[in-house]
C-alpha positions as CSV (number, residue, x, y, z in Angstrom):
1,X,80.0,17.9,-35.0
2,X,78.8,16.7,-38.3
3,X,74.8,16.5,-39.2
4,X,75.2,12.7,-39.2
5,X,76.8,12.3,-36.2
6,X,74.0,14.5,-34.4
7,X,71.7,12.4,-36.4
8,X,72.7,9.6,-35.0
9,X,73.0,10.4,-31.2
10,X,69.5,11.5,-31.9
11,X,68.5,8.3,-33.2
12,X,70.2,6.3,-30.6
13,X,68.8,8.5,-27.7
14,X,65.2,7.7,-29.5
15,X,65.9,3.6,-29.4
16,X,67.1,4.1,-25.5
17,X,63.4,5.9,-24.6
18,X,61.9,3.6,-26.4
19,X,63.6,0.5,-24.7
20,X,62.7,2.0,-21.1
21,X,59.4,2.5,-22.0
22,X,59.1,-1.0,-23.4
23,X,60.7,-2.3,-20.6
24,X,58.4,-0.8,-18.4
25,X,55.7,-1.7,-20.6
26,X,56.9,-5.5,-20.7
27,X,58.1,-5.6,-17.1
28,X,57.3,-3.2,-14.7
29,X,53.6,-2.6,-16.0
30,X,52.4,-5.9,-17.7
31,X,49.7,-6.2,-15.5
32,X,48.4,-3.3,-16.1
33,X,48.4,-3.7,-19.5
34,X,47.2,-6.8,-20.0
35,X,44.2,-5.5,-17.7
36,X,43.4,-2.9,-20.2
37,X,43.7,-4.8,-23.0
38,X,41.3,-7.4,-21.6
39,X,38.7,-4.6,-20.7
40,X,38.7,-3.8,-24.3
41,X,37.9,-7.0,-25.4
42,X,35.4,-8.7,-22.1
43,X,31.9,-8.2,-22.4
44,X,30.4,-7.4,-19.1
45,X,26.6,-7.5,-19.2
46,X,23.8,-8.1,-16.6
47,X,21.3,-10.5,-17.0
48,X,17.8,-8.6,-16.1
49,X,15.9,-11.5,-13.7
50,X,12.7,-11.9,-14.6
51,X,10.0,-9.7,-12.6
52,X,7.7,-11.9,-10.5
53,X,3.8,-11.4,-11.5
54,X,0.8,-10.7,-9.5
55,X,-2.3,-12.6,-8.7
56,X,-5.4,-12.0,-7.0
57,X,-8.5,-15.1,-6.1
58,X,-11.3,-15.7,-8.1
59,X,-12.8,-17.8,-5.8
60,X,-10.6,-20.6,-5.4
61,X,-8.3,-19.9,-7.7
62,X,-5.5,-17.2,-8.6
63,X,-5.7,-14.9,-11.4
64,X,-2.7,-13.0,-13.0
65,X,-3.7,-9.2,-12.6
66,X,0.3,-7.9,-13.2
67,X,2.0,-9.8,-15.8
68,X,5.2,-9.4,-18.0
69,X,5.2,-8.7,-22.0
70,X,8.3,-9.3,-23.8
71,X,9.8,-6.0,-25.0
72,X,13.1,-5.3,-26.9
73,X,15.8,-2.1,-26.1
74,X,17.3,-1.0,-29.4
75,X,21.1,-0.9,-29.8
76,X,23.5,1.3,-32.3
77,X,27.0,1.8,-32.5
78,X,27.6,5.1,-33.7
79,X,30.8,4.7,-35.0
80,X,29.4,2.4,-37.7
81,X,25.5,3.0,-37.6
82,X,24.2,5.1,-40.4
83,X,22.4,7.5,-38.9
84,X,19.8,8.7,-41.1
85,X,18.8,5.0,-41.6
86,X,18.6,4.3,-37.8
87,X,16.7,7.6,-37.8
88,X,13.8,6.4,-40.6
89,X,13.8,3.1,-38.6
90,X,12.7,4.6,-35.5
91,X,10.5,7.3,-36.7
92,X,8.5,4.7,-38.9
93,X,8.6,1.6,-36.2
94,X,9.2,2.6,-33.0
95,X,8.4,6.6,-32.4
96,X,7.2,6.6,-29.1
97,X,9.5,4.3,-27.8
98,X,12.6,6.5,-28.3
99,X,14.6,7.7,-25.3
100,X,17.6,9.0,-27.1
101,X,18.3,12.4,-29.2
102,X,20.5,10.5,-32.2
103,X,21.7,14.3,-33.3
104,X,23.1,14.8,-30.0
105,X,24.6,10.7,-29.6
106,X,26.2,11.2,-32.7
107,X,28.1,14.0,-32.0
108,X,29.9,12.1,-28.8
109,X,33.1,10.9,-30.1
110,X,34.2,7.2,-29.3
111,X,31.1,6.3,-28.5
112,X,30.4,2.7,-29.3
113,X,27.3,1.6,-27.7
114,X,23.9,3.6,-26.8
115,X,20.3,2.2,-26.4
116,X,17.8,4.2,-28.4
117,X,14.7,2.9,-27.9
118,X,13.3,0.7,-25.1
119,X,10.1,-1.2,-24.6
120,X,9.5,-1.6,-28.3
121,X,7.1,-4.6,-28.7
122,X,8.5,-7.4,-30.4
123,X,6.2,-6.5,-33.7
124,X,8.1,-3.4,-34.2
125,X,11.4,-4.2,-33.4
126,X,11.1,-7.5,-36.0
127,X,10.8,-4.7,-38.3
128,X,13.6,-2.4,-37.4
129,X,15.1,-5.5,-37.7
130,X,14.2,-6.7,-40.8
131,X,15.6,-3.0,-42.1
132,X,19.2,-4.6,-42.1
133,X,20.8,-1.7,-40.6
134,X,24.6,-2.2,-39.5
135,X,25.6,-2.7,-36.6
136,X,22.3,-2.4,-34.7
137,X,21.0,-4.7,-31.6
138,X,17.8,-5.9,-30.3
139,X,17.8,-6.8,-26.4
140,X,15.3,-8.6,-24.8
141,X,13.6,-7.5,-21.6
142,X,10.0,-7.1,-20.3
143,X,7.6,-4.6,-19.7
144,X,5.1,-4.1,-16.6
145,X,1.1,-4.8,-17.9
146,X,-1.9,-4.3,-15.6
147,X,-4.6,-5.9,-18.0
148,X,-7.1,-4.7,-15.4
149,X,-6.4,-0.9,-15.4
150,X,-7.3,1.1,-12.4
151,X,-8.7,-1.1,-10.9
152,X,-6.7,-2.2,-7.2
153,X,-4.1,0.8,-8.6
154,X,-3.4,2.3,-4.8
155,X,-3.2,-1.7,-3.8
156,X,-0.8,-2.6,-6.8
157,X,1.4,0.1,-7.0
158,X,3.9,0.2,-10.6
159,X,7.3,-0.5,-11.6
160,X,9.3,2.6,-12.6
161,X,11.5,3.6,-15.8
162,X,14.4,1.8,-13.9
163,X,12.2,-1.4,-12.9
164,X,12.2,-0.8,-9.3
165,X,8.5,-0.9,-7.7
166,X,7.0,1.6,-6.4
167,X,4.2,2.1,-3.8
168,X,1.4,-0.9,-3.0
169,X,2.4,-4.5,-3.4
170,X,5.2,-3.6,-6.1
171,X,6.7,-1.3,-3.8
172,X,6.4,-3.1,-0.4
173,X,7.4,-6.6,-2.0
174,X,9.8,-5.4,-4.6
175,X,12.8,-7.4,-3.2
176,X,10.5,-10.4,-3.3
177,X,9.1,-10.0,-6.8
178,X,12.2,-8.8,-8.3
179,X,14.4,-12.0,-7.6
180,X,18.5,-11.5,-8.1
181,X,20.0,-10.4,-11.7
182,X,22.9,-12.8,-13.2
183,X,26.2,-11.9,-14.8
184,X,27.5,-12.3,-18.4
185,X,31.1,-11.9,-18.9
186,X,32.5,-12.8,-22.1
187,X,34.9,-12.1,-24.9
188,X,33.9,-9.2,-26.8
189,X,34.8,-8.1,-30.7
190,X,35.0,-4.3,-31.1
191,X,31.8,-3.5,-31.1
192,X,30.9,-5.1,-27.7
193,X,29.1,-8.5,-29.0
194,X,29.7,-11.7,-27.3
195,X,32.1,-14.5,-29.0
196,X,31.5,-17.9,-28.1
197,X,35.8,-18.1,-27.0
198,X,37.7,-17.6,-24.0
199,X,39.0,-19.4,-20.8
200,X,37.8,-17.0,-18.5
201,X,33.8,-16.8,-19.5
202,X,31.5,-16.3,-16.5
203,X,27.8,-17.0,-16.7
204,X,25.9,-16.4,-13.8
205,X,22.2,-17.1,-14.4
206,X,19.6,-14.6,-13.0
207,X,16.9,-15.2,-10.2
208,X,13.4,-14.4,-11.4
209,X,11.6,-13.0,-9.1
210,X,8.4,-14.6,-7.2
211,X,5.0,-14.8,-8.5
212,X,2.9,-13.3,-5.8
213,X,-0.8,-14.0,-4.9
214,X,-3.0,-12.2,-3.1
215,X,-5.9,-13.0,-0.6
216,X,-8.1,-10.2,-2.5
217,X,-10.9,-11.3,-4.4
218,X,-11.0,-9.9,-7.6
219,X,-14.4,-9.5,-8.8
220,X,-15.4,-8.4,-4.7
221,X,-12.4,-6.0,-5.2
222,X,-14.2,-4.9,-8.9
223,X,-17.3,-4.7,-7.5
224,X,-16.7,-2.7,-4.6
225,X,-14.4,0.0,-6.6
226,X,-17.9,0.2,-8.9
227,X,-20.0,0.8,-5.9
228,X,-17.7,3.5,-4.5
229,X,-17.4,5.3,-8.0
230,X,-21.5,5.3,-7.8
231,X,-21.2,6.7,-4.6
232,X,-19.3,9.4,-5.6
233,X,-20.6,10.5,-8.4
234,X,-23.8,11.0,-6.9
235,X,-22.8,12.2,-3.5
236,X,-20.9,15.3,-2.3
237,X,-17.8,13.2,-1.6
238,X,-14.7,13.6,-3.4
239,X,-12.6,10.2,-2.4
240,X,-13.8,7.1,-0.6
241,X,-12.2,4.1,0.5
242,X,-12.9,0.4,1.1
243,X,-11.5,-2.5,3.1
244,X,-13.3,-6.0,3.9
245,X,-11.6,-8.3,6.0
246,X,-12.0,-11.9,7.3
247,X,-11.9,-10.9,11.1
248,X,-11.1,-14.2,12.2
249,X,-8.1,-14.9,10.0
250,X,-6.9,-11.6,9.3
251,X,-7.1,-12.2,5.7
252,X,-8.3,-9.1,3.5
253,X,-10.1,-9.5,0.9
254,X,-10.8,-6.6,-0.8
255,X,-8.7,-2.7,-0.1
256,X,-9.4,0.2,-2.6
257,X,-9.7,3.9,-2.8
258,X,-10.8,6.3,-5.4
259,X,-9.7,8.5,-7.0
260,X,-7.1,6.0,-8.5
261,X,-4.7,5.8,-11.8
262,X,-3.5,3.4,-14.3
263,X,-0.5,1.7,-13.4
264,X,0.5,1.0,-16.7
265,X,0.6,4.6,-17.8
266,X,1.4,5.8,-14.2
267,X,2.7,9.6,-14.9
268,X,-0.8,11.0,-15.8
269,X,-1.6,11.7,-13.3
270,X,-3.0,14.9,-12.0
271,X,-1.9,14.4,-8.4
272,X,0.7,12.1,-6.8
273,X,-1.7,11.4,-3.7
274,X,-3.8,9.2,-6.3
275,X,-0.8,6.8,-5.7
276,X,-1.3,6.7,-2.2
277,X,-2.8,3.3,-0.6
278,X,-5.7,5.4,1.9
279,X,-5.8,2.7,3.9
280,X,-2.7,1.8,4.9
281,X,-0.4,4.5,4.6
282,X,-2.9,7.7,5.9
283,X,-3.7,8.0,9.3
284,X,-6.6,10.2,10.4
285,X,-9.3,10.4,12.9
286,X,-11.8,7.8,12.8
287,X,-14.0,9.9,15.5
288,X,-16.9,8.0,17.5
289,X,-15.8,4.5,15.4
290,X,-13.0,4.4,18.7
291,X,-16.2,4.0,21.3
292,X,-16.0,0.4,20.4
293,X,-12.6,0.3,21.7
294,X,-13.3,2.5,25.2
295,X,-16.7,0.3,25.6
296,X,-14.4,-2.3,25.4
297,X,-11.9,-1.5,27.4
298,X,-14.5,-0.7,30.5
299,X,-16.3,-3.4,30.1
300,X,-13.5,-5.9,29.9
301,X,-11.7,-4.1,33.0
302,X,-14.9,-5.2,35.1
303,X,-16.0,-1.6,35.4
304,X,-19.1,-1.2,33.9
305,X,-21.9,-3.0,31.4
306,X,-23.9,-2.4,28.8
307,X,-26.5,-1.9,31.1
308,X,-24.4,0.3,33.3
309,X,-26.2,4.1,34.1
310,X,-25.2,7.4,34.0
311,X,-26.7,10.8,33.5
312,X,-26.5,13.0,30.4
313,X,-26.7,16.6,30.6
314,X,-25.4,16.9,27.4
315,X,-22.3,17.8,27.5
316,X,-18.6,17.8,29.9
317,X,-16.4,20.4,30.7
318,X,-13.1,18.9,30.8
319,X,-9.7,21.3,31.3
320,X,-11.9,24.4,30.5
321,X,-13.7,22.8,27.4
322,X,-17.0,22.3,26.7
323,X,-17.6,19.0,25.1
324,X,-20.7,18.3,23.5
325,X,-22.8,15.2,22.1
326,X,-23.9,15.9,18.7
327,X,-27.4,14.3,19.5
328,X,-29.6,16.6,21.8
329,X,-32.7,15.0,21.5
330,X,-34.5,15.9,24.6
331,X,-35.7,12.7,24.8
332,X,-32.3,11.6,26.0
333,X,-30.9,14.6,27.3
334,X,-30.9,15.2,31.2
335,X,-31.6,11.8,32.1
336,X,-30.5,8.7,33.3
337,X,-29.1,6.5,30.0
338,X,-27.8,3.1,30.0
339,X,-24.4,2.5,28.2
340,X,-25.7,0.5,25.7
341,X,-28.1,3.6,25.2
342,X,-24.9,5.7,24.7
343,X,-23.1,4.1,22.2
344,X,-26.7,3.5,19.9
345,X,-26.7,7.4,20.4
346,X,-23.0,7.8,19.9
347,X,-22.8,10.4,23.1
348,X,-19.6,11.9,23.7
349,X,-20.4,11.8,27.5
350,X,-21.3,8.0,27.6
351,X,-18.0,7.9,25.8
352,X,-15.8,10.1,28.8
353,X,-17.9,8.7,31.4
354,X,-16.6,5.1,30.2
355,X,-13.3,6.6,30.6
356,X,-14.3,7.8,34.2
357,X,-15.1,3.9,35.3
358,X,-11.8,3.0,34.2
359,X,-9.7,5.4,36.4
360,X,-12.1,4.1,39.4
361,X,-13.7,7.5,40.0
362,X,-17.1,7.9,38.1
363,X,-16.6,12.1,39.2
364,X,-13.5,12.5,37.1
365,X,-10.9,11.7,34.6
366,X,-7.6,10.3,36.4
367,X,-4.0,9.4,35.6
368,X,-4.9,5.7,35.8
369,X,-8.1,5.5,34.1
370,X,-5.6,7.6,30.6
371,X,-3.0,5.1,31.4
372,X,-5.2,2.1,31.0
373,X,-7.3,3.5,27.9
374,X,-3.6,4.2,26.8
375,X,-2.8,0.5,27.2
376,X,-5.8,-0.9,25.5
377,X,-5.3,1.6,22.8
378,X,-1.8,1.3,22.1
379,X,-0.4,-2.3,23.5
380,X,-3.8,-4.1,23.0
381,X,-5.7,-2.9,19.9
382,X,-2.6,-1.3,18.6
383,X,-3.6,1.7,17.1
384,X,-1.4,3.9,16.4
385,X,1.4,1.6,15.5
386,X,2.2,-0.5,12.3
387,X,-0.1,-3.5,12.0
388,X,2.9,-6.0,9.9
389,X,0.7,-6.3,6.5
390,X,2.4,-6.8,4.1
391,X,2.4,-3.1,2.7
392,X,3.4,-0.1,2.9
393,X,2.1,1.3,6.1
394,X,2.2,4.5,8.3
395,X,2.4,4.3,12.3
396,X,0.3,7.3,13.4
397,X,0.0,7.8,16.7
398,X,-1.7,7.6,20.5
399,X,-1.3,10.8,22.9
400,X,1.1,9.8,25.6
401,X,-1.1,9.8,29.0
402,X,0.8,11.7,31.0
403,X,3.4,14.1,28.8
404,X,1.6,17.6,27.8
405,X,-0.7,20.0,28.6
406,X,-4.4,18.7,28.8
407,X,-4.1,15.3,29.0
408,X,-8.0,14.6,30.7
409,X,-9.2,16.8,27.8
410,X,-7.0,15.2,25.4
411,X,-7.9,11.5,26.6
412,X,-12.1,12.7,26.7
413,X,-11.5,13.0,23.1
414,X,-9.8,10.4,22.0
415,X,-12.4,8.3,24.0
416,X,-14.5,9.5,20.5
417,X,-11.6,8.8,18.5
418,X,-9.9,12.6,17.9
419,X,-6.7,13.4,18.7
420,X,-5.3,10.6,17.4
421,X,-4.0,9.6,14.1
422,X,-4.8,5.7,13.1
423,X,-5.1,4.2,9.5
424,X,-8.0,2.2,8.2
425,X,-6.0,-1.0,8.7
426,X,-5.1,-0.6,12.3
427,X,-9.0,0.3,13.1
428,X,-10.5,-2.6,10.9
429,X,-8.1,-5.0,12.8
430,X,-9.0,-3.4,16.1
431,X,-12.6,-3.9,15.3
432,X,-12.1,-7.4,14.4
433,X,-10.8,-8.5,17.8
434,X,-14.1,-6.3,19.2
435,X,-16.0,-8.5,17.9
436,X,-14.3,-12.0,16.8
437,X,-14.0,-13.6,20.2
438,X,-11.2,-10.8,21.6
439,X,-8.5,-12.2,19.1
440,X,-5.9,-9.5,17.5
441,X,-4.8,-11.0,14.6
442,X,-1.9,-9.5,12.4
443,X,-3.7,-8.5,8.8
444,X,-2.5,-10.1,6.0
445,X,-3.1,-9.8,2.3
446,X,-0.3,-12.2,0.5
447,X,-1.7,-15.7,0.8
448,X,1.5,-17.0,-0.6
449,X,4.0,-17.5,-3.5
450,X,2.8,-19.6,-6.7
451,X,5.3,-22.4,-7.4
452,X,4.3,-25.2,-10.2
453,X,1.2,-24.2,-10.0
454,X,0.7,-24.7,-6.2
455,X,0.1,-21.8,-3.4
456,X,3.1,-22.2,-1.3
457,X,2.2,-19.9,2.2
458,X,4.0,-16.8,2.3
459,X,6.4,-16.7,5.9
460,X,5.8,-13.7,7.6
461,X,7.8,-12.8,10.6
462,X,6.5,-11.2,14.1
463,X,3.1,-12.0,13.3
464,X,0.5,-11.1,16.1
465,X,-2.5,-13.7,17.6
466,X,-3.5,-13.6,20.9
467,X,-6.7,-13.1,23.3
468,X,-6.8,-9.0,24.2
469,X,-9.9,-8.9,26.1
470,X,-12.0,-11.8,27.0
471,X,-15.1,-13.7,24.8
472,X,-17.6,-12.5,27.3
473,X,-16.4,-8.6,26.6
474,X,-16.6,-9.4,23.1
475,X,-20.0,-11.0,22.9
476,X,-21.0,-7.9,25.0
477,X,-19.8,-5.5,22.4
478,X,-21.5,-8.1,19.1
479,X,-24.7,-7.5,21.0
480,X,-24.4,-3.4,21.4
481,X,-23.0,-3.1,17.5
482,X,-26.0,-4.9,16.7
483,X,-28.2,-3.0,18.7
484,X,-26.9,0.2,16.7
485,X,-28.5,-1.6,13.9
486,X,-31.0,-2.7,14.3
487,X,-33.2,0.3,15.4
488,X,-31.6,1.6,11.9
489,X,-32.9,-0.9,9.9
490,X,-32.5,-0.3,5.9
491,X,-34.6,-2.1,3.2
492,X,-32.4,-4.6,1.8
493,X,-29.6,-5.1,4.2
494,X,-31.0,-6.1,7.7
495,X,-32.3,-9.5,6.8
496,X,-33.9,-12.2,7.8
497,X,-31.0,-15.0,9.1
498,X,-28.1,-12.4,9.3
499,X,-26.5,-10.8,12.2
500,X,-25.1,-7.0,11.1
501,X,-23.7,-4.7,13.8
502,X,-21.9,-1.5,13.3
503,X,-20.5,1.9,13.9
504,X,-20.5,5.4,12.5
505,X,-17.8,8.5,12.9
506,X,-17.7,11.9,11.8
507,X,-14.7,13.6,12.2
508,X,-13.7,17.1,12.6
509,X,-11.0,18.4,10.3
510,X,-8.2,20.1,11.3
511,X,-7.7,23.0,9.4
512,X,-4.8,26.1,9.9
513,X,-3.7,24.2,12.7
514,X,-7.3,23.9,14.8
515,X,-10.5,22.0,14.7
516,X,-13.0,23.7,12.1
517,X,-15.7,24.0,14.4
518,X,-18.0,25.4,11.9
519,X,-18.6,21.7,10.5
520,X,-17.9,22.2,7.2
521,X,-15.3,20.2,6.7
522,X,-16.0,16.4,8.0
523,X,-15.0,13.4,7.4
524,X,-17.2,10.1,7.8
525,X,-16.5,6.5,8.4
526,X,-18.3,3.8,9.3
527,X,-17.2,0.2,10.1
528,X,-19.2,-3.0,10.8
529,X,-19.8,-6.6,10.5
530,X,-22.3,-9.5,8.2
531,X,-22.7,-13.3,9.0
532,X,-25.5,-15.8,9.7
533,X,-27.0,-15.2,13.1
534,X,-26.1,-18.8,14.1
535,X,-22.0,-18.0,13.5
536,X,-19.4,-15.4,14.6
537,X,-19.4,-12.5,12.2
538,X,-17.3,-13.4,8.8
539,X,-16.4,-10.2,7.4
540,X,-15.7,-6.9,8.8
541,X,-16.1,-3.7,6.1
542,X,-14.6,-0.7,6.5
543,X,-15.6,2.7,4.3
544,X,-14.1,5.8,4.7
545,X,-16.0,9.5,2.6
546,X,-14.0,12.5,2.0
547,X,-13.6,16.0,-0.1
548,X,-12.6,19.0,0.7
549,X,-14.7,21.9,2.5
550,X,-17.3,18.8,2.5
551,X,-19.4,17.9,5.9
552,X,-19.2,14.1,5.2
553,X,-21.0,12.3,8.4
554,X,-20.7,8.8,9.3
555,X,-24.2,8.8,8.6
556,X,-23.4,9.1,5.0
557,X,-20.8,6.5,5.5
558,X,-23.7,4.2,6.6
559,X,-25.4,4.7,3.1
560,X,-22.0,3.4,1.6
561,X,-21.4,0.7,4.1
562,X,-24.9,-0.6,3.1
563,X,-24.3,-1.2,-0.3
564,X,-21.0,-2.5,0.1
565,X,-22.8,-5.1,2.9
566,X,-25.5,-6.3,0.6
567,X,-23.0,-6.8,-2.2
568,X,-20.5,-8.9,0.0
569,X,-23.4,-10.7,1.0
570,X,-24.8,-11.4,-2.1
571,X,-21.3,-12.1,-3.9
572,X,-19.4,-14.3,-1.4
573,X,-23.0,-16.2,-1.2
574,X,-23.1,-15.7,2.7
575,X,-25.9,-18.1,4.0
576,X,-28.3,-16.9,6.3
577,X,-28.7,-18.6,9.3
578,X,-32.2,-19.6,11.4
C-alpha cells in the first residue's frame, strides 16, 4: 500500500473519531455540556444578611452596646494580579488584616479568585483601591464592635472569624440576630464579576438579622462590674459575680462576672472560662442560701412556723455522719430555739429538723418528708433544671430521693444547700417567689426586638407563672429574711423607709473527689432583697465570691451584697417608704 493511501485511511479514521465524539458531544451529551459551560460563566455569590445589633436600657430608652462597622474583604485574581504590587498594597494599607500567604496563592495554578485581606476598614481599602491594581476587588461586609469593652463580656458573648456567635446573647440568640443570607446568581466574565445580562439572573435579597434589646440597665450593669472589680482587688477573692432581678416580673436587670474579656478582640485571653456566663451556665452549691427554700417548704406544708421550737445540741448524726452548725455559740447551743432563731443563726440542725416536720416524724428523716423537699425543690422552685432565659444555661441537678446510698444524709444536706448543683439564675428566681407573694416566674432578659424605632415584645415559648406556695408562706419567709438583717445592721444600707432581708452561704469545695473539710477552700454567696417598707420587695441581688484555695464565707458575700444594695438603691432612685 502506498504512503498516501495509508495517509489517507489515517485521515479518514481521524474525521470518523471526531464525528462520534461530536455527535456525542452535540447529541448524546448536550446537556452536560451546556451545564459546564454555564458554570464557567454564572456567578454564584451569597449575599451576607446584615447582623442584628444589641441594646441595653438607659432608663427608658435603649442603647446600642453591639453594633456593625462596615469593613471590606480584598479580592485578586492571580492569573492577572501583579503580585509584588498587591504585595506593597497590603503591607503599606492593610498589614494586619491579611489572612492569605500571596507566595503560597501564587503558586496554585488556575486559580482565579482568593480573598486576601478581610475586615480592612473602608479608609484603607479606599487606598488599596486608589493603587489601580488589576484585577483586584473590594467586598463589602461588617465587622462585630463592642464600643463598651469588657464590660457585660460573659452576658454578650462575640461573633467568630466565620460570623457565627458564640457564647451569651450572641450565642444563645444567633439564629435570631443573624437573619437569612440572600442569593446572587448572575452572568459572569472570566474573572468571576457580575454582567448586567442574562435570562436566568436570580436575586434573592438577604434577611438582616434582628436588633435585639435587653432588659439590663446599662449604667446599673457599669456600676455594679466597678463595684465587684473594687471588691476584688482589695479582697482575697479571685472572681465574683452579680445578678439583680425584678422579682416580680422576672426581668433582670443587671448579670456580670469578673474576670471578663473584650469581645472585640476575644482571643486574648488567658483562659477560655473568662467566656463563660457564671451565672447561667455554672452550677455549684449555693450552701445555707437553700434554707429559704426548706423553711419554705415546711412552713407552706402546714408543718411548722417561724415560731416553731426545737432543741439544738449542735450537731445530727445522720447515716453515720456527724453534721455540724458552724455557729456554737453557747448561748444558743443545747437549748430550745425557735425556727426563726435558726435560720438568723443559719443552723444546720434547724435546717434538718425542718426536713423532719415535713416527713411527719420530728425523730427522723423519712422517705416522704425527701420526697416532698424533692418536689418543692425540683417541680416547684425548680432548681436544678433550666429556668427558659433567654441564654445559654446549664441544668444542674437535685439528688433523686429515693435512688442511692445515703439518701437521709444526702437530703440533711441539701436542706443547707450541698449536694446539689444549681446556677445563680435558678436560685435568684427561686428566691424571688420566697419572697414576691409565692409567684415563680420564668427569668427573662430580652425585653424585645427594636423595629422603627419601637420595642416590639420578644415571644417566648413555655414560659412559667404560677402561685408555688401560698402569700401567707411568703410573707412568713419576708419577715424571717428581714429578721437576718436586721440584727446585722450596716451603716449605710439598713435605712430608714426600706425593707432589706437576706441570706448568706458558704460552701464547701469539693476537691479530689470529696469535701475539703479543712475549710480552705470556700465559696460564699449571699442573696437578698431592697424596697420601701410600704411595697413588696422590687429587686432581688444575687453575689457570688470565689478563688482558688480561698475560704470565701457568705459573710464576705454580705460585705459585697451591701455595696451592690446601696448602689441599686441609690441609682434606680428607690423611694423609701414611711
Amino acid at each position: 500500500m502506498s504512503r498516501i493511501k495509508i495517509l489517507k485511511s489515517l485521515t479518514f479514521a481521524a474525521l470518523a473519531i471526531i464525528a462520534v465524539r461530536l455527535f456525542f458531544i452535540q447529541i448524546i451529551e448536550h446537556d452536560t455540556w451546556v451545564a459546564k459551560a454555564n458554570d464557567q460563566h454564572t456567578l454564584l455569590e451569597t449575599i451576607t444578611a446584615k447582623r442584628g445589633e444589641i441594646y441595653m436600657m438607659d432608663e427608658n430608652e435603649p442603647v446600642k452596646v453591639v453594633l456593625n462597622q462596615t469593613v471590606y474583604q480584598i479580592i485578586i485574581d492571580p492569573a492577572t494580579t501583579d503580585k509584588e504590587q498587591i504585595k506593597t498594597a497590603l503591607e503599606k494599607y492593610a498589614k494586619e488584616y491579611i489572612t492569605a500567604d500571596l507566595d503560597e496563592i501564587y503558586n496554585i495554578e488556575g486559580l482565579r479568585y482568593y480573598i486576601v485581606a478581610r475586615n480592612v476598614p473602608y479608609s484603607n481599602a479606599v487606598k488599596i483601591a486608589e493603587a489601580e491594581i488589576s484585577s483586584v476587588w473590594l467586598k463589602e461586609g461588617n465587622r462585630r464592635v463592642y464600643p463598651e469593652g469588657e464590660m457585660g463580656s460573659t452576658l454578650l458573648g462575640f461573633v467568630n472569624a466565620d460570623g457565627v456567635g458564640q457564647y451569651g446573647v450572641e450565642g444563645s440568640l444567633n439564629k435570631l440576630l443573624s437573619g437569612k443570607d440572600g442569593l446572587l446568581k448572575t452572568t459572569a466574565d472570566i474573572n468571576k464579576v457580575a454582567l448586567s445580562i442574562g435570562n436566568d439572573n436570580v436575586k434573592i435579597p438577604a434577611e438582616n438579622g434582628k436588633d435585639v434589646v435587653l432588659s439590663v440597665d446599662r449604667g446599673l450593669e457599669k456600676g455594679a462590674e466597678e463595684i465587684m472589680a473594687d471588691y476584688i482587688n482589695h479582697s482575697a477573692a479571685t472572681h465574683a459575680a452579680t445578678l439583680i432581678m425584678n422579682p416580680n416580673t422576672g426581668e433582670v436587670i443587671a448579670m456580670t462576672s469578673l474576670p471578663s474579656y473584650n469581645p472585640g478582640d476575644y482571643g486574648r485571653v488567658d483562659d477560655a472560662s473568662a467566656y463563660i456566663n457564671q451565672v447561667t451556665e455554672v452550677p455549684y452549691e449555693p450552701a445555707s442560701i437553700c434554707k429559704s427554700f426548706t423553711f419554705s417548704a415546711a412552713i407552706n406544708e402546714g408543718k411548722m412556723t417561724s415560731e416553731t421550737t426545737y432543741y439544738n445540741k449542735g450537731y445530727e448524726i445522720i447515716d453515720g455522719w456527724k453534721i455540724r452548725n458552724a455557729a456554737q455559740n453557747a448561748s444558743i447551743t443545747n437549748r430550745e430555739l425557735t425556727m426563726k432563731t435558726a435560720l438568723y443563726w443559719s443552723l444546720n440542725t434547724g435546717s434538718i429538723y425542718a426536713l423532719k416536720l415535713l416527713g411527719d416524724n420530728p425523730d427522723g428523716i423519712t422517705q416522704v418528708g425527701r420526697e416532698r423537699l424533692y418536689d418543692y425543690y425540683h417541680n416547684k422552685f425548680r432548681l436544678g433544671r433550666a429556668t427558659g432565659i433567654e441564654l445559654i444555661e446549664a441544668d444542674g441537678y437535685i439528688e433523686d430521693p429515693n435512688e442511692g446510698w445515703g439518701r437521709d444524709s444526702t437530703y440533711a444536706n441539701m436542706t443547707f444547700g450541698q449536694n446539689l448543683g444549681v446556677t445563680m439564675i435558678q436560685t435568684a428566681t427561686a428566691f424571688s417567689a420566697v419572697i414576691n407573694g409565692g409567684y415563680y416566674r420564668t427569668p427573662t432578659i430580652v425585653k424585645g426586638t427594636l423595629e422603627n424605632g419601637t420595642i416590639v415584645p420578644f415571644e417566648r415559648k413555655d414560659t412559667v407563672s404560677e402561685q408555688i406556695i401560698s402569700s401567707d408562706t411568703s410573707a412568713t419567709m419576708r419577715d424571717m429574711l428581714i429578721n437576718n438583717r436586721s440584727y446585722r445592721a450596716r451603716l449605710g444600707i439598713d435605712r430608714y423607709g426600706y425593707n432589706i432581708g437576706g441570706k448568706s452561704g458558704t460552701a464547701q469545695v469539693i476537691v479530689d473527689g470529696s469535701y475539703d473539710d479543712t475549710m480552705s477552700n470556700l465559696v460564699g454567696s449571699y442573696i437578698g432583697f431592697v424596697g420601701p417598707n410600704t411595697e413588696m420587695p422590687e429587686y432581688v441581688i444575687m453575689v457570688k465570691i470565689w478563688g482558688e484555695g480561698e475560704a470565701l464565707s457568705g459573710e464576705k458575700a454580705m460585705t459585697l451584697f451591701e455595696s451592690m444594695a446601696n448602689f441599686t438603691i441609690d441609682y434606680l432612685k428607690i423611694k423609701p417608704g414611711v
